[in-house]
Structures are given as C-alpha cells and as structure tokens.
VEXDREN-2710 file (C-alpha; in Angstrom, 1 decimal):
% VEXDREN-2710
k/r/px/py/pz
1/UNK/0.0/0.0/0.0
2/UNK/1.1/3.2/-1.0
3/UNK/1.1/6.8/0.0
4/UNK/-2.1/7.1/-2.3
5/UNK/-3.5/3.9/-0.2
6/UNK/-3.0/5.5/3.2
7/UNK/-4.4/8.7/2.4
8/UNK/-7.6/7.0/1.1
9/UNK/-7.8/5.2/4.4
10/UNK/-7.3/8.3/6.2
11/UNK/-9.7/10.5/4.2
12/UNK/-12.6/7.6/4.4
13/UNK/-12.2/7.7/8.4
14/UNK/-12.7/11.3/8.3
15/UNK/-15.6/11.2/6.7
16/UNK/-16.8/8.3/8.3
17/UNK/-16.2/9.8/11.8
18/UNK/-17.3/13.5/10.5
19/UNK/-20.9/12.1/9.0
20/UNK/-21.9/10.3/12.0
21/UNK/-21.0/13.7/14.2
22/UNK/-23.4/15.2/11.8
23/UNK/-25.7/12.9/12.2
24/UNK/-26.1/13.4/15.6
25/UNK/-25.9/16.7/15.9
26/UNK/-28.5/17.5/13.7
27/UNK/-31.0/14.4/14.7
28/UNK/-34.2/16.0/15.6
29/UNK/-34.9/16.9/19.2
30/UNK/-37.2/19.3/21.4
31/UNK/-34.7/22.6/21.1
32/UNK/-33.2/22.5/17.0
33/UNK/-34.9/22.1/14.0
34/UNK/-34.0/20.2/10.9
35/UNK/-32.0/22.5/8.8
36/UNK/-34.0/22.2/6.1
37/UNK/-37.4/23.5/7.8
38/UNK/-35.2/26.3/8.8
39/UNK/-34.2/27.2/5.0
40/UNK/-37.9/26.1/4.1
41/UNK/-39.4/28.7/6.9
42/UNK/-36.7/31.4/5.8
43/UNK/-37.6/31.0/2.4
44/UNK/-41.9/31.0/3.1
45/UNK/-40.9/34.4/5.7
46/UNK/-38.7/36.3/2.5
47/UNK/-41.5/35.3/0.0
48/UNK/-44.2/37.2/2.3
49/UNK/-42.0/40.2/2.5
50/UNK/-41.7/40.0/-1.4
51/UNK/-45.4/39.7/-2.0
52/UNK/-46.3/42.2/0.6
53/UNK/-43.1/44.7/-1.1
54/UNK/-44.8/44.0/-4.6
55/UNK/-48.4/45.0/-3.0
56/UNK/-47.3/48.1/-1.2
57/UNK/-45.7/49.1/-4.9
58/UNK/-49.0/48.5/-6.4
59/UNK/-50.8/50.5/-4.1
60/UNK/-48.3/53.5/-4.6
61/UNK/-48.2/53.6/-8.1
62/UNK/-52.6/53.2/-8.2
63/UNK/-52.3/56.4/-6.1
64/UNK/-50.2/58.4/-8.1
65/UNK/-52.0/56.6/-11.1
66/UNK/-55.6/57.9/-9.4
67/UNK/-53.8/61.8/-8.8
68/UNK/-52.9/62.1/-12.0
69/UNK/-55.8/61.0/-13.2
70/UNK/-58.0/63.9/-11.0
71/UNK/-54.9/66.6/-12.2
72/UNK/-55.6/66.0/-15.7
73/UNK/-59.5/66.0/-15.0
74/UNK/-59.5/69.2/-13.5
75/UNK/-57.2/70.6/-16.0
76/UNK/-59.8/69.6/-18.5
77/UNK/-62.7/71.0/-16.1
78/UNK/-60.7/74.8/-16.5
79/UNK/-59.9/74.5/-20.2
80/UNK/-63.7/73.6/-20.7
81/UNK/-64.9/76.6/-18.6
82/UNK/-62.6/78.9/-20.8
83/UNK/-64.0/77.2/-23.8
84/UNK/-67.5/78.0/-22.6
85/UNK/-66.5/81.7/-21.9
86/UNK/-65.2/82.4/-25.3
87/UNK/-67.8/80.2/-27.0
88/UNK/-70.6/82.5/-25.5
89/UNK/-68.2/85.6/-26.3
90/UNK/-67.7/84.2/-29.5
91/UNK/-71.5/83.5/-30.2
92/UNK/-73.0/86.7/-28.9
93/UNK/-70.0/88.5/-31.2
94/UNK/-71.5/86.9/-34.2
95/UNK/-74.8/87.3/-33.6
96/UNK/-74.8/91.0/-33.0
97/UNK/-72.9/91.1/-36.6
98/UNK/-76.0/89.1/-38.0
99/UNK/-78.7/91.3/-36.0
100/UNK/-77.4/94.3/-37.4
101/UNK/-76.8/92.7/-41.0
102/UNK/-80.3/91.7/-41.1
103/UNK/-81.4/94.9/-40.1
104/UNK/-79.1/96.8/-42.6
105/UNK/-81.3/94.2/-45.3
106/UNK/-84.4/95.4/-44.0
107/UNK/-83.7/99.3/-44.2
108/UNK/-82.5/98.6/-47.8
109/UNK/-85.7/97.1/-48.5
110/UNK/-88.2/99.0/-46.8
111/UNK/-85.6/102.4/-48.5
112/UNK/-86.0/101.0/-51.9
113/UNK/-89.3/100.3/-51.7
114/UNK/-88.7/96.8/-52.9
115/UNK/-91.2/94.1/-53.1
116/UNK/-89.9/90.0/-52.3
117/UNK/-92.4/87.3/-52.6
118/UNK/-91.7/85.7/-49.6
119/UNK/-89.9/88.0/-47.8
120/UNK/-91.7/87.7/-44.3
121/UNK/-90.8/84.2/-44.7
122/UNK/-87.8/84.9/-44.8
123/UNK/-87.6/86.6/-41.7
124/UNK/-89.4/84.8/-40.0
125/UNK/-86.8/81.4/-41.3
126/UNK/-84.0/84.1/-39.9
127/UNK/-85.5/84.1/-35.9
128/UNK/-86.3/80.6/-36.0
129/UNK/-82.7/80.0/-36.8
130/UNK/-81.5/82.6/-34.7
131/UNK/-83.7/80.8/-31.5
132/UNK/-82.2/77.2/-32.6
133/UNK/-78.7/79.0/-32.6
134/UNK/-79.5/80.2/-28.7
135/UNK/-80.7/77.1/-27.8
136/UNK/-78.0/75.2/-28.8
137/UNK/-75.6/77.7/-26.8
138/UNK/-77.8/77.3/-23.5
139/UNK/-77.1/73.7/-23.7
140/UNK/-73.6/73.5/-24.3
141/UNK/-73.5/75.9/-21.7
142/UNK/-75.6/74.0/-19.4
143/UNK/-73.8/70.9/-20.0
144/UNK/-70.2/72.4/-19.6
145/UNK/-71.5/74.5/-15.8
146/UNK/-72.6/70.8/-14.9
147/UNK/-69.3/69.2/-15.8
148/UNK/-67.5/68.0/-12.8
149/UNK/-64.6/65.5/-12.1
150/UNK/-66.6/63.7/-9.5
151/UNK/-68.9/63.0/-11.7
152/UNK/-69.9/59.2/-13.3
153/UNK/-68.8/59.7/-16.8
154/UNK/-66.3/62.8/-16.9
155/UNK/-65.4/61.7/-20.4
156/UNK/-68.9/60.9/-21.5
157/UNK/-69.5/64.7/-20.5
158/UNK/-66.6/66.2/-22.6
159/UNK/-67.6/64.5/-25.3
160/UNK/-70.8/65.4/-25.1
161/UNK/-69.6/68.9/-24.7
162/UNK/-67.6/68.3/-27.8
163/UNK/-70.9/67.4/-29.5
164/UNK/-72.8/70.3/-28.3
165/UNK/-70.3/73.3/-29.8
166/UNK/-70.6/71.1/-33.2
167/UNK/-74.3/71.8/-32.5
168/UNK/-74.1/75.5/-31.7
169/UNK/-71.6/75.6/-35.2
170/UNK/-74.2/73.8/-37.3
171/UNK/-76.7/76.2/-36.1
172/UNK/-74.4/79.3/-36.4
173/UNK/-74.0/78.3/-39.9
174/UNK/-77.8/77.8/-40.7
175/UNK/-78.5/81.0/-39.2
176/UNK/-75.9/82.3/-41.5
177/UNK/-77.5/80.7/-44.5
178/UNK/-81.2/81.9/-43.8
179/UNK/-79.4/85.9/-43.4
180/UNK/-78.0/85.0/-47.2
181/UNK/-81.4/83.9/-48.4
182/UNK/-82.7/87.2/-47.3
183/UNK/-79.6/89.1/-49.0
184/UNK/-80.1/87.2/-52.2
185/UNK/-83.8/87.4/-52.6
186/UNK/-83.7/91.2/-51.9
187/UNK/-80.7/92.0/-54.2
188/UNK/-82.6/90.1/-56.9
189/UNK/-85.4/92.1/-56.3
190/UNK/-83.4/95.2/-56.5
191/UNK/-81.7/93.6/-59.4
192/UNK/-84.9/93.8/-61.2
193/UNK/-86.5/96.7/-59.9
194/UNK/-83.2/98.5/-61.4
195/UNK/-83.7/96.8/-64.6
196/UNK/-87.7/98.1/-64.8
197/UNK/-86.7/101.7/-64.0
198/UNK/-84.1/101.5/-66.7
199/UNK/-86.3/100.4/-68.8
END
C-alpha cells in the first residue's frame, strides 16, 4: 500500500467519523430544528416580505395613477370653462354682426321700396334659426356648468360637450344661410326693380 492507499484510508475515516457527528448533531430533538425546515421557513418568511413589497408598490403607483388621473380632469374642467366663456363671447359677437346685418337688409328694402315674394318668410326662417342658434348655446352651456370631475362619466361629458359646440356651429351656420337667403332674394329684387326703371 502506497502513500495514495494511506491517504484513502485516512480521508474515508474522516468522513466516516465526520458524518456520524453530523448525524447526531442535527437528529431531531425538542430545542433544534431540521435544517432544512429552517431554509424552508426562511424562504416561506422572505417570499411574504416580497409579495407584501410588490403590494405596497402596487398600491403607490394606483395612487399616483388615481392623482394624476383627478390633475388632468380638472385641468380639463378649466380648459372647458374657458372654452365655454369664449364660446358665449364668441357667439353673442357673431350674432350682433347678424342682427345688425339683417337689419341693414331690412332698411334697404323698406328704403328702396322693394317688393320680395316671400320675404316675411324669410324673416321669420331668420328668428327661427337665430332661437335654434340660442338654444344650442344654452345647452352647451348647461352641460359644460354641470361638468365636474366627480362626476360618473367625466369623459362621457366632454364628449358630449364636444358634441354640443358642433351643434351651436351647425346652427351658427344655418342661421348664416337663412341671413344669405334674405340678401339674395332682396338684391334680386333690387336687381330687377333696377332693370324696370331702366327700362
């Protein structure tokens, strides 16, 4: 037997000798635990601290999530407020310049002496659409003073405030048209009353 022999020898006692310390040393008892319950129990302990780390994470970043979400609203609750300032600004503007277009038609006509078939039709088309033109701003008006962030459907609102200046511009635009009617039908009969006199 060599020097390789002996130390195999002497390697195989160790280990013999060292395993059976262990052995008893970590047998179960009433004071230690297996070793592997305590890695198990450490490991069950860190996974808790992760889960309840990940939840307190969530619940910060749903809070900043839900501040930023009122911010923006009530950013959106000024900028419609301004919109509905200058909308009614904008709107009474316009119709003044229609009012006083109208009644710059009407001194030409009753001036001239001129005669229109339907003229009081006319006029009468012109306040109808200059009422559906008011309406239309009461209600975007109404629906923009009763906007709040607190409300249900904050985005159903803007959109329907969206909705409601396309409404007041469709019926700006109509109210328009009927004031051209009246413009065209008295020019024409101008038109023709200057033609008869020529004659």
């Amino acid at each position: 037997m060599g020097i390789f022999g002996k130390l195999l020898i002497v390697l195989l006692l160790f280990l013999f000798t060292s395993g059976t310390v262990w052995a008893k040393s970590t047998s179960p008892s009433a004071t230690t635990k297996n070793p592997f319950e305590q890695i198990r129990e450490k490991l069950l302990e860190r996974r808790e601290q992760v889960q309840d780390k990940r939840q307190e994470t969530r619940n910060k970043i749903q809070t900043k999530r839900d501040e930023a979400k009122v911010r923006i609203c009530e950013a959106k609750e000024k900028v419609l407020t301004n919109r509905t300032t200058s909308l009614t600004r904008v709107v009474t503007t316009i119709e003044e310049k229609f009012t006083n277009i109208v009644e710059g038609v009407k001194a030409f006509y009753t001036e001239k002496g001129l005669t229109v078939e339907n003229y009081d039709e006319l006029l009468a088309d012109i306040d109808v659409k200059k009422a559906a033109a008011d309406a239309a701003l009461a209600s975007a008006t109404a629906n923009a003073e009763a906007f709040t962030c607190d409300s249900d459907d904050p985005k159903g609102q803007l959109t329907q405030f969206r909705q409601d200046m396309q409404a007041v511009k469709k019926a700006l635009n109509d109210y328009k048209q009927s004031i051209r009617n009246l413009i065209v039908a008295v020019k024409t009969a101008s038109s023709a009353n200057g033609e008869e006199a020529n004659e």
